[in-house]
C-alpha positions as CSV (number, residue, x, y, z in Angstrom):
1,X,-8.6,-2.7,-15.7
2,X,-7.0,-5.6,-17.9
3,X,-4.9,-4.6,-20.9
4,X,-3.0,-7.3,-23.4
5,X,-1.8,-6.8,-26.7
6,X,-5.1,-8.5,-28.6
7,X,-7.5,-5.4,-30.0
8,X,-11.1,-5.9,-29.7
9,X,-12.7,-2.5,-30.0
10,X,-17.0,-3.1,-29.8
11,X,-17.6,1.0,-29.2
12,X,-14.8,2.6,-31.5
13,X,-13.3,2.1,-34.5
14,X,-10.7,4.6,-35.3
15,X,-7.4,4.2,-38.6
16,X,-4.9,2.1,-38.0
17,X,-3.1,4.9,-37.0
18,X,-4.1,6.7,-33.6
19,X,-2.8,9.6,-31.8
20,X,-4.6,10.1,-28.4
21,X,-4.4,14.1,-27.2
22,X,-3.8,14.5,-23.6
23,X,-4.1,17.3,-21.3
24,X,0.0,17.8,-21.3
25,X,-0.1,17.1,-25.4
26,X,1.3,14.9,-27.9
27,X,3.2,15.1,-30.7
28,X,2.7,13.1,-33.8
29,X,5.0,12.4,-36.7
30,X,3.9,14.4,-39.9
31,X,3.0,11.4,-42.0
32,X,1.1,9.8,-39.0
33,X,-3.1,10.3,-39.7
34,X,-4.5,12.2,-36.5
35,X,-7.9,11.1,-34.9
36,X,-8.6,13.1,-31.6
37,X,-10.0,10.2,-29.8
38,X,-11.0,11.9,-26.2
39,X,-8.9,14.8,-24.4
40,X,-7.3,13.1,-21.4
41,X,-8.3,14.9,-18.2
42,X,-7.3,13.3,-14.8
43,X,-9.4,11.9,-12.2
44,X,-9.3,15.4,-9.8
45,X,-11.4,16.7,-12.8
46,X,-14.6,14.9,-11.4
47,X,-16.2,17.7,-8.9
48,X,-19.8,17.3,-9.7
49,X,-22.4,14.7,-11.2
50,X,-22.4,16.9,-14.4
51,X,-19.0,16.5,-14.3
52,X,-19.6,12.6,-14.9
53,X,-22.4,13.2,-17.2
54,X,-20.5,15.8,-19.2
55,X,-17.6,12.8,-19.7
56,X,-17.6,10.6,-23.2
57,X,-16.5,7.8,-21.9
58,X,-19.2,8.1,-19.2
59,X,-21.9,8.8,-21.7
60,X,-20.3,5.6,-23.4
61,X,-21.2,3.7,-20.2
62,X,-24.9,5.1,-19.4
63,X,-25.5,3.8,-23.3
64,X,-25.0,-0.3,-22.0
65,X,-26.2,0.5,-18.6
66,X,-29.5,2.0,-16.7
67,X,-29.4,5.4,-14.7
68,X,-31.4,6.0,-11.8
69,X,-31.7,9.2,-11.3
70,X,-33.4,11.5,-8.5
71,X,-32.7,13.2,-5.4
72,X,-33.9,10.7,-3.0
73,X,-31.2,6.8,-3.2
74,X,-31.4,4.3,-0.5
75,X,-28.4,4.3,2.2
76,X,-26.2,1.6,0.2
77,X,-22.9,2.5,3.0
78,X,-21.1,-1.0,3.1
79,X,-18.4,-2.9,1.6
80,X,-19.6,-5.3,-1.2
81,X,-18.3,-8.5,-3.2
82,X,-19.2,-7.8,-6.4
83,X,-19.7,-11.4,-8.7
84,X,-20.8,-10.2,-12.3
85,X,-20.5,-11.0,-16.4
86,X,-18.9,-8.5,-18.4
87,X,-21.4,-7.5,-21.1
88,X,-19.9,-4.9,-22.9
89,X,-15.9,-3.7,-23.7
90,X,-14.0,-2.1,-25.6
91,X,-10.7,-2.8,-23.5
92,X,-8.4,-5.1,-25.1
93,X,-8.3,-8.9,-24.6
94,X,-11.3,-8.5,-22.7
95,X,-14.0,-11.2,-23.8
96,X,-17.8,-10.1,-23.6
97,X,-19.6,-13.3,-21.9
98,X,-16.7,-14.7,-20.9
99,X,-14.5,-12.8,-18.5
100,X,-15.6,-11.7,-15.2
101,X,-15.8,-8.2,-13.6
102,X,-15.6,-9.5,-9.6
103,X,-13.9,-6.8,-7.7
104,X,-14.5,-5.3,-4.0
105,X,-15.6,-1.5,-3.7
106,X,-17.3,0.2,-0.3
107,X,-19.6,3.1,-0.3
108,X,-20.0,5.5,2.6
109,X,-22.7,7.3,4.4
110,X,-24.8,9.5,1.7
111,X,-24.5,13.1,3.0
112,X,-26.8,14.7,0.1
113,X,-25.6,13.9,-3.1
114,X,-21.9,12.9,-1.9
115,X,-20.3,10.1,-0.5
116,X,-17.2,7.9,0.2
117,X,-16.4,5.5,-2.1
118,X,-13.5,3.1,-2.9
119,X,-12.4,0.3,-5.3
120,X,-10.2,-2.3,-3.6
121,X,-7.2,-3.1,-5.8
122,X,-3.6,-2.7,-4.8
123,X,-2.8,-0.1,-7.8
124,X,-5.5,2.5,-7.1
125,X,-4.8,5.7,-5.6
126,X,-7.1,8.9,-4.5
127,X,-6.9,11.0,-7.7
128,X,-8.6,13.8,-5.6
129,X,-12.2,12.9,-6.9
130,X,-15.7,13.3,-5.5
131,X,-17.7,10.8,-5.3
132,X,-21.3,11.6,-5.6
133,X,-25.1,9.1,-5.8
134,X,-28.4,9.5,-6.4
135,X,-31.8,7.8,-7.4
136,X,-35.1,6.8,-5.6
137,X,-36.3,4.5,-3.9
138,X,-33.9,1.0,-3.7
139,X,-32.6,2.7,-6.9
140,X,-29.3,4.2,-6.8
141,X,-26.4,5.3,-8.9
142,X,-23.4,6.0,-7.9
143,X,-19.9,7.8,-9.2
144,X,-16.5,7.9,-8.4
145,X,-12.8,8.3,-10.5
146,X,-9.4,7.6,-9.3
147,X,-6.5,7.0,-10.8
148,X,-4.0,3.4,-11.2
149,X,-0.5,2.9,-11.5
150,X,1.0,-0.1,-12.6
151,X,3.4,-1.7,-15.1
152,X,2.5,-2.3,-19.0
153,X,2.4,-5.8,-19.6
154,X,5.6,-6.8,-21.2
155,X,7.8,-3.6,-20.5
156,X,9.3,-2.0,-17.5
157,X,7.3,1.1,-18.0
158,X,4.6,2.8,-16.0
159,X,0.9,3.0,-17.5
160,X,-0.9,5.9,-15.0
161,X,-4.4,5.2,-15.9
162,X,-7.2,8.1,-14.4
163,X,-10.6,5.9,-14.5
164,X,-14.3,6.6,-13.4
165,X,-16.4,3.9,-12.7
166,X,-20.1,4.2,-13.1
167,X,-22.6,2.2,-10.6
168,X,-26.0,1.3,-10.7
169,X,-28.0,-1.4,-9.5
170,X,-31.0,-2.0,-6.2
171,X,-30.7,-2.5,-2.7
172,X,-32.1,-5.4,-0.9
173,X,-33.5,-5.5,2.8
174,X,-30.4,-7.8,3.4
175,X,-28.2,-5.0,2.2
176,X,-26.9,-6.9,-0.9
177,X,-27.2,-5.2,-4.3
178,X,-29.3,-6.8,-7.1
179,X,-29.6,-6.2,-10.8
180,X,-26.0,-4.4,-10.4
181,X,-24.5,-2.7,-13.5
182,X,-21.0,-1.6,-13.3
183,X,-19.0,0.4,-15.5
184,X,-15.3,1.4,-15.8
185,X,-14.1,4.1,-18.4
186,X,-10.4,5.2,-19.2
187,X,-10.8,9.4,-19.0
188,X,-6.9,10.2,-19.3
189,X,-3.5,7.9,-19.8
190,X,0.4,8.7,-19.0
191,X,3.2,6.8,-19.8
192,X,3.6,3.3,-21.7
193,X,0.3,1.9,-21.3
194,X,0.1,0.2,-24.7
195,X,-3.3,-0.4,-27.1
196,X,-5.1,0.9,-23.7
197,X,-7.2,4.3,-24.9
198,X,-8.8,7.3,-23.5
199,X,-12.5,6.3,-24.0
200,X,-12.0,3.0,-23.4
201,X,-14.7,1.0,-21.5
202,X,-16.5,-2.0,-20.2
203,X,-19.5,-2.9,-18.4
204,X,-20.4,-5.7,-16.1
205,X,-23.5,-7.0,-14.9
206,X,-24.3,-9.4,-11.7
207,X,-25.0,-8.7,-7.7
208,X,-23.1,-7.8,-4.8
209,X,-22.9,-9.4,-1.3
210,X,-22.5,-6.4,1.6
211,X,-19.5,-7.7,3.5
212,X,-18.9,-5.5,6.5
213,X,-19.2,-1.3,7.1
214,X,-19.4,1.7,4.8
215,X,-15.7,3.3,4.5
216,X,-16.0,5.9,6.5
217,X,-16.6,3.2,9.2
218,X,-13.6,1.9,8.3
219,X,-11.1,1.7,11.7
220,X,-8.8,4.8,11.2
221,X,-9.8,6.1,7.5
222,X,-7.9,4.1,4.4
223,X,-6.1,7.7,3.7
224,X,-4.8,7.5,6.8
225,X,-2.6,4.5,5.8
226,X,-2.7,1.1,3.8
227,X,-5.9,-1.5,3.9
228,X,-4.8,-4.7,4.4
229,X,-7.1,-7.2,3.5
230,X,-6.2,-11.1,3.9
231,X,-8.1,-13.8,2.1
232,X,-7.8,-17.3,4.0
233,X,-8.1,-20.1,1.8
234,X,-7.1,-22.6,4.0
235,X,-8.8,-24.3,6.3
236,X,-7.2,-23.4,9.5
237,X,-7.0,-19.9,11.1
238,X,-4.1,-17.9,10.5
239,X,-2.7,-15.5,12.9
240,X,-1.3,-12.2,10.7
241,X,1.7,-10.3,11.9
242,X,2.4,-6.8,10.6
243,X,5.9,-5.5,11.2
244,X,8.3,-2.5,10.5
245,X,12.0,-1.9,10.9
246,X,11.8,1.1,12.6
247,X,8.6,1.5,14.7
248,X,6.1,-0.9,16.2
249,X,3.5,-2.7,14.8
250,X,0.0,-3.4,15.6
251,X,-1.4,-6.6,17.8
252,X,-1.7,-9.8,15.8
253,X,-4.8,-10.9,14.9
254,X,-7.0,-13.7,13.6
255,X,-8.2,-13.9,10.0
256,X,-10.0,-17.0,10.1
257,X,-11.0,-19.8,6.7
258,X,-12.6,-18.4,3.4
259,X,-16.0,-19.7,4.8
260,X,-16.1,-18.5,8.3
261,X,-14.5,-15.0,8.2
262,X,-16.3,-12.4,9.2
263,X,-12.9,-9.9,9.8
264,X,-12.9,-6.2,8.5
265,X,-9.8,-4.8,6.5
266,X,-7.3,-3.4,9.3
267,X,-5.9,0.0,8.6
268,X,-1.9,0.0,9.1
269,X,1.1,2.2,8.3
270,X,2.7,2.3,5.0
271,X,6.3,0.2,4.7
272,X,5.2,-3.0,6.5
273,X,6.1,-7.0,6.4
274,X,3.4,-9.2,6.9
275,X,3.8,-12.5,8.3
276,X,1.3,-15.5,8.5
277,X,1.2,-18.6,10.8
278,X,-1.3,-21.2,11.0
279,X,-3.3,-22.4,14.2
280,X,-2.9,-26.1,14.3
281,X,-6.1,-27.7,15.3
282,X,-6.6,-29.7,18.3
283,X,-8.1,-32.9,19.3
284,X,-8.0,-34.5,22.9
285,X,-5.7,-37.5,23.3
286,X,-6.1,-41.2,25.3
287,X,-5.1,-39.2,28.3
288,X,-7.4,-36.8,27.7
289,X,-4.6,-34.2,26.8
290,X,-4.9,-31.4,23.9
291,X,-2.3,-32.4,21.4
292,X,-2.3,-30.2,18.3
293,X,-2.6,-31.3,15.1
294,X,-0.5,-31.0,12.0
295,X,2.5,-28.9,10.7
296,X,2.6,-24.9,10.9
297,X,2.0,-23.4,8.0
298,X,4.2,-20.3,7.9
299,X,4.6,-17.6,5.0
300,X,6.8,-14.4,5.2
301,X,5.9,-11.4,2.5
302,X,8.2,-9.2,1.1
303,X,7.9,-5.3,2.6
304,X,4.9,-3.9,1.1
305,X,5.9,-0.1,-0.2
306,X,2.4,0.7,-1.2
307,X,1.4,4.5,-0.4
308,X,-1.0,5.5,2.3
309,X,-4.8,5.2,0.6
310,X,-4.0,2.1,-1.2
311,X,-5.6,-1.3,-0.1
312,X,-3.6,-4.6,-0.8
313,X,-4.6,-8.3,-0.9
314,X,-2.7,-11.0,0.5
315,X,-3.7,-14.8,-0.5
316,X,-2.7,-17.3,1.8
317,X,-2.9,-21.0,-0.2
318,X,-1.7,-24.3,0.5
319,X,1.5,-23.4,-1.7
320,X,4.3,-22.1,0.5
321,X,7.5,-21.1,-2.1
322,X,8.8,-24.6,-3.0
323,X,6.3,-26.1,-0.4
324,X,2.5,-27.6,-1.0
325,X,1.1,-28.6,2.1
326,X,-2.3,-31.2,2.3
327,X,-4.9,-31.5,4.8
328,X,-6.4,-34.8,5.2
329,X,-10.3,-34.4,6.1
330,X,-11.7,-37.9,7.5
331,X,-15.2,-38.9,7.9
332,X,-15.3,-42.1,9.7
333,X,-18.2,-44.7,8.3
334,X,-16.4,-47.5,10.5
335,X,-18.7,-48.7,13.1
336,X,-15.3,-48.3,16.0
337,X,-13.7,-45.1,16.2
338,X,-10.3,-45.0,14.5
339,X,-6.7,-42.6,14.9
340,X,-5.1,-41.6,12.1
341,X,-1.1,-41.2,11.1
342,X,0.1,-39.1,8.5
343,X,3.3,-38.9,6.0
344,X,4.8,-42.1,8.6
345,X,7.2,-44.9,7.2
346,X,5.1,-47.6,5.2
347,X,7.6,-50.1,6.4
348,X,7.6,-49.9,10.3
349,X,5.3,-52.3,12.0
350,X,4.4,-50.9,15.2
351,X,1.9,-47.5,14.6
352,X,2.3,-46.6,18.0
353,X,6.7,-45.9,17.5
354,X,5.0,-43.2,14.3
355,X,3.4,-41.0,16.5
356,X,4.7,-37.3,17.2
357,X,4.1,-33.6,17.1
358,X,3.5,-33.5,13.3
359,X,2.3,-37.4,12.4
360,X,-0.5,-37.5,14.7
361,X,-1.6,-39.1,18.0
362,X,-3.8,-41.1,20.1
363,X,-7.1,-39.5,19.6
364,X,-10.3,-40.8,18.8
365,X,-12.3,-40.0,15.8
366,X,-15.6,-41.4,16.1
367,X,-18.0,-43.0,13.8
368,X,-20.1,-40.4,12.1
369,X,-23.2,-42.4,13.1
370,X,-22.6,-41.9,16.5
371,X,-21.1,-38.5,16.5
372,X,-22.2,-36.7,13.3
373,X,-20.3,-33.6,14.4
374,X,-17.1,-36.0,13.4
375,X,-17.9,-35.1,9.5
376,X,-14.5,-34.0,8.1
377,X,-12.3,-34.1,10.7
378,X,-9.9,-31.7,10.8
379,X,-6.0,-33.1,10.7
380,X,-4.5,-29.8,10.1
381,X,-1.5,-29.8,7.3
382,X,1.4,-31.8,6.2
383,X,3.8,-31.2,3.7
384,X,2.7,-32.9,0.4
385,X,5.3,-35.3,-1.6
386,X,5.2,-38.2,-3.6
387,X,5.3,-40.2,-0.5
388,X,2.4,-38.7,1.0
389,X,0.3,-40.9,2.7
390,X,-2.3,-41.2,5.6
391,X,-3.0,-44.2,7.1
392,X,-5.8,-45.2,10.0
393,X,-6.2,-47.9,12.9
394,X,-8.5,-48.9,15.2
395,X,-8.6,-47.1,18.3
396,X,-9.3,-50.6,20.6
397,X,-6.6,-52.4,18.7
398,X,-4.5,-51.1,16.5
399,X,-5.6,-53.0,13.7
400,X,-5.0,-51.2,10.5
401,X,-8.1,-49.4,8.3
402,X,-8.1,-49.6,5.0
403,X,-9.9,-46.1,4.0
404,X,-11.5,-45.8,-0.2
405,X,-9.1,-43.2,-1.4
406,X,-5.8,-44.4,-3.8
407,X,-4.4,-40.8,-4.8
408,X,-4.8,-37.5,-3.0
409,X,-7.2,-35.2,-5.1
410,X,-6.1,-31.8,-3.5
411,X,-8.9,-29.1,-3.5
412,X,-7.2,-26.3,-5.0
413,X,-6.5,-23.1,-2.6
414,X,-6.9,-25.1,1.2
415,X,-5.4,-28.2,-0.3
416,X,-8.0,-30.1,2.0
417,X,-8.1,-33.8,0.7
418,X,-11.8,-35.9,1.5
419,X,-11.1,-39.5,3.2
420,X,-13.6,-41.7,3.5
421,X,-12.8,-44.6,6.3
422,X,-14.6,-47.6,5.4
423,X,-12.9,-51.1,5.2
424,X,-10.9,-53.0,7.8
425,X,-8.0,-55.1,7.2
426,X,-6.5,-57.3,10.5
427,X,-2.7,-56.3,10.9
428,X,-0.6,-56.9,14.1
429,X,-0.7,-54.0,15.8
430,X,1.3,-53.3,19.7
């Protein structure tokens, strides 16, 4: 949940001065005024649905969000994208109509009133909870609690925050969720965690596309070790490597652009380095050879410590370290097809002495009235500078193209940049 040091309290108002009681205690200075804001309790506390309903923080939530109760909910197992508005907070620095509640979370197979569920964010961890649903119909509500760790904004001290989070919305015959209301409540706090309070809450509102299989489905169990989840923004595929000092890792395997992936989260041992490298396209030459395209595009991470049950995000962006790479996309409105040379010396005569592995080659891109397939060709990536540049001739000739673009608008994630081929201008060419 986010935290910053600007109070906005829309449920409670306590004095100036607050001391929150835990479940250790707390001491308070004599002259300090005492306001018993919630008893902290931790997240194993959460055995039952009257559990949940017995919690103030969860009766704060059920007051800005429906319940639908009953003994009969729809089978919502899946892993879902949630998109939503938050509607109501009391969390600091949080704006109501402003700041978004998207997150990830899967739900298991109901078995009765119980079921898996998880929140996908790097800092949860099983607090030893039970998750329970119920409701009619499409109709369902759902609970779960677990507990975050993380560092206070600021400081070098640990904020241990034990949360429940409230769902309730309707399932679609397509499986996504509809009229989704989700709420998060602080139930207990340890360590430096700032202006954050026990009681403190905030509700969402939006819908929910189902992305892939209930957790349980999930290969191997997340407790079993960490979820590793990659998000490809670029527009190439990227094989993923997962390593370890000691022991082997897993196969390599495919996560392939934002738009087209359809890949699960992949279960791995705790203590691992992950490793990305880009795909280069490939286009067929003059000699009817397949030359690839473009630059790799290669990141190394860090050794991810996280503990078994956690699930962690990796974004993979045009931005490297020091390095911002740019795909060029053509679309080619010329009526003869054209080849294209990329980051190449402005002053050397002959396009043919540019050429190589990572400028580009002879290989036809077709007019997109002929071939309407050839609608943003794909280039693959090159580094981006000041001297960035691509530059197109005629396939026949040689002749340079003069395409409508003068500076590189770079779309912000794949770093893809649209080129339009239009114009001709005669230039010696062989």
């Amino acid at each position: 949940m986010k935290r910053s040091k600007t109070v906005d309290r829309r449920f409670l108002a306590p004095p100036a001065v607050l001391c929150v009681l835990f479940a250790l205690g707390c001491s308070c200075d004599d002259d300090e005024t005492v306001v018993v804001v919630g008893e902290g309790v931790v997240a194993a506390d959460f055995q039952s649905i009257a559990d949940y309903l017995n919690d103030p923080a969860v009766d704060l939530i059920l007051s800005n969000m429906p319940r639908h109760s009953g003994n009969n909910p729809p089978d919502v197992s899946g892993q879902y994208s949630v998109s939503a508005e938050i509607i109501a907070s009391s969390i600091p620095g949080i704006v109501v109509g402003e700041d978004s509640g998207n997150f990830s979370f899967c739900l298991g197979q109901p078995a009765g009133s119980s079921l898996d569920a998880r929140v996908f964010d790097s800092s949860i961890e099983d607090g030893g909870a039970s998750s329970f649903i119920e409701g009619n119909g499409d109709h369902f509500t759902a609970y779960t609690a677990f507990r975050s760790v993380d560092v206070a904004p600021g400081t070098s001290q640990n904020c241990e925050i034990h949360e429940v989070v409230v769902i309730s919305g309707r399932r679609e015959a397509d499986g996504s969720l509809s009229d989704l209301f989700i709420g998060e409540g602080v139930v207990g706090l340890v360590g430096t965690c700032l202006e954050l309070l026990v009681d403190d809450v905030k509700v969402s509102h939006g819908t929910a596309d189902r992305t892939g299989e209930g957790c349980s489905s999930a290969a191997g169990g997340s407790l079993d070790g960490v979820e590793v989840v990659v998000n490809n923004f670029l527009k190439n595929r990227m094989l993923i490597f997962v390593d370890y000092d000691d022991i082997i890792g897993p196969q390599p395997f495919v996560v392939f652009p934002e738009e087209l992936d359809i890949t699960q989260p992949v279960v791995v041992p705790p203590g691992f380095f992950l490793t990305a490298i880009s795909l280069p396209p490939t286009r067929i030459d003059i000699d009817g050879n397949f030359v690839e395209m473009g630059e790799v595009v290669g990141v190394e991470f860090s050794q991810d410590l996280s503990p078994a049950g956690s699930t962690v995000f990796f974004d993979l962006t045009n931005q490297v370290q020091n390095d911002e790479y740019f795909a060029p996309r053509p679309t080619n409105f010329n009526v003869d097809p054209v080849y294209a040379i990329v980051n190449s010396d402005l002053d050397v005569p002959d396009p043919l002495e540019l050429l190589g592995a990572d400028s580009g080659c002879l290989c036809p891109i077709t007019p997109v009235d002929v071939e309407p397939n050839e609608v943003d060709v794909d280039l693959g990536y090159y580094l981006h500078t000041v001297a960035s540049n691509v530059r197109f001739f005629n396939f026949a000739d040689d002749t340079k193209i003069l395409p409508t673009f003068e500076d590189f608008v770079l779309e912000e994630g794949s770093g893809a940049v649209e080129l339009a081929v239009v114009f001709r201008e005669l230039i010696a060419g062989r």
